[in-house]
C-alpha positions, 0 to 999 in steps of 0.5 A: 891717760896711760900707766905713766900718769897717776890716776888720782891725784888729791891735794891740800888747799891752804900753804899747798894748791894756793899761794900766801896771798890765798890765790891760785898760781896759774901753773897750779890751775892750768896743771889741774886742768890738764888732768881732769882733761886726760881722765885722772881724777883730782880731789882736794883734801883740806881742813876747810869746812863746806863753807869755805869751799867756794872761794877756792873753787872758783878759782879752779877749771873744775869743781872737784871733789872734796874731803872737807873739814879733815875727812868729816865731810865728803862733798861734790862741791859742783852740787853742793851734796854732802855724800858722806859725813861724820860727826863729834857727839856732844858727849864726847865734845862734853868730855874734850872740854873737861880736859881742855880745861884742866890742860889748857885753862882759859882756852877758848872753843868753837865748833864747826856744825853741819847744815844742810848744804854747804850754804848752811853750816853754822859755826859757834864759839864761846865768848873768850874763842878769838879767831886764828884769822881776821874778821870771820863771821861766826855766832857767839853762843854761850860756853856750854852751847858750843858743846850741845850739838853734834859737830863736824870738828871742835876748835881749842884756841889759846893765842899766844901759844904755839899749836905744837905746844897745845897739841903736846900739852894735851898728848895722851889725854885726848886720843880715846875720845878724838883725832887731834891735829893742827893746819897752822901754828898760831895756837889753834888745834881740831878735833875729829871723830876718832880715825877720821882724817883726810887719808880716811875720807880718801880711802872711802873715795877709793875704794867705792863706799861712797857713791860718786856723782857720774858728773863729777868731771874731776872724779873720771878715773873713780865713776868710769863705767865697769869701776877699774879705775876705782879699783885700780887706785883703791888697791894702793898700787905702788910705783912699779906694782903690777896692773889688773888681775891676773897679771900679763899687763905692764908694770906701772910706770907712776905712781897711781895716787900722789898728795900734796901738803904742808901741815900735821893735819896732811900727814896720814895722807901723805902716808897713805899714797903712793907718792906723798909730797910735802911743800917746801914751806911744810913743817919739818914733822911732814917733811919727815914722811914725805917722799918728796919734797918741793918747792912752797906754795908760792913757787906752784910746787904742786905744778913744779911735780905734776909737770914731770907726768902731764907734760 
């Protein structure tokens, strides 16, 4: 790996690394490899909870990283390990509810818990909670019951109604209690604890708060030994920005992080590095922040990008 190559590279799942059809394109799975075998680092960034993960990492060469669940959970999604979490508290859910009610009447609720492991995650809905996508398990709980644990996100849903229509309709109600947002359009939006997002879970990646796994294969360029690859991608450097300390090296000829996504819920990522791209299925708002647009999803945008670094 060079100063011509990135040194992270973190990409959405859903409408971003998969296809519509929910499967890797073969140029997205063989351009991941190619990083991890050149000693970059690649970490997926997704609004999935733990539980969802091994469907889509079964599919990759490598069992990376993950930001989950919108940054509340950091996980090595080889072992399963939870590095780092943070939850919504139940006076805080108490109080999302009251003005879920009063904004959006008839909403129904759900809440994404954590277990011990990804293999132990509950996920509870009220009984009116109809879900955004087909015949997902859950454990139907009373109203109030949704709202009684800590939780890792909460999910209002009102079908029918655009998720933009939901999130404008709660604007200036919500944003001291919680981080709202939305990874699709059909009338769902989530909760996070405040200033938790993916580029938040990113940032404790990077910059050495949380421990990564030396095994962590898809992680070299943050475990390498003397952490100057960490440091190097937790400084943020840009396109062009000078290398180690004390200068006399090279200019960077890439940018040391690139992310990849489609939805409001990729946006602080996609600030927060160097190079942000948005899919050409994303939705204008991302459009709007990103540095590049490419081709969908379904075109292996993300490979149709890497391609100009790995070669």
């Amino acid at each position: 790996m060079t100063s011509s190559r990135p040194l992270l590279v973190a990409s959405d799942i859903d409408g971003t690394l998969i296809g519509s059809d929910h499967l890797l394109p073969a140029a997205n799975r063989a351009v991941v490899e190619d990083i991890v075998s050149d000693g970059a680092s690649f970490v997926l960034a997704t609004g999935r909870p733990p539980r969802w993960m091994p469907q889509i990492v079964d599919q990759l060469p490598v069992a990376p990283l993950a930001v989950c669940a919108n940054g509340a959970v950091i996980m090595d999604t080889d072992s399963g390990e939870f590095l780092a979490t943070t939850l919504l508290q139940p006076e805080v859910l108490v109080e999302l509810d009251e003005i879920l009610r009063e904004r959006l009447p008839g909403s129904g609720i759900a809440a994404e818990r954590l277990g011990r492991d990804a293999a132990d995650a509950d996920f509870v809905a009220s009984p009116d909670y109809e879900h955004a996508w087909i015949a997902l398990e859950h454990l139907e709980v009373g109203h109030e019951e949704v709202l009684s644990e800590p939780v890792l996100k909460l999910l209002a849903r009102v079908p029918g109604m655009s998720s933009a229509d939901m999130a404008a309709a709660l604007h200036g109600a919500v944003e001291h209690l919680a981080d709202m947002t939305f990874s699709t359009t059909d009338g769902l939006i989530e909760f996070a604890p405040r200033g938790v997002t993916k580029a938040s879970g990113l940032t404790l990646l990077t910059s050495g708060e949380v421990t990564v796994p030396a095994s962590a294969r898809s992680a070299s360029a943050l475990v390498r030994a003397g952490g100057d690859a960490a440091g190097a991608v937790g400084a943020g450097s840009a396109v062009g920005a000078g290398g180690a300390a004390g200068g006399g090296v090279a200019e960077r000829q890439a940018p040391v992080t690139v992310a990849f996504g489609d939805m409001p819920n990729d946006l602080e990522m996609l600030r927060w590095a160097d190079h942000g791209v948005a899919m050409g299925n994303a939705i204008p708002s991302v459009h709007a922040v990103a540095d590049e647009v490419t081709l969908s999803n379904d075109e292996a945008g993300l490979a149709h990008v890497l391609r100009r670094w790995w070669v």
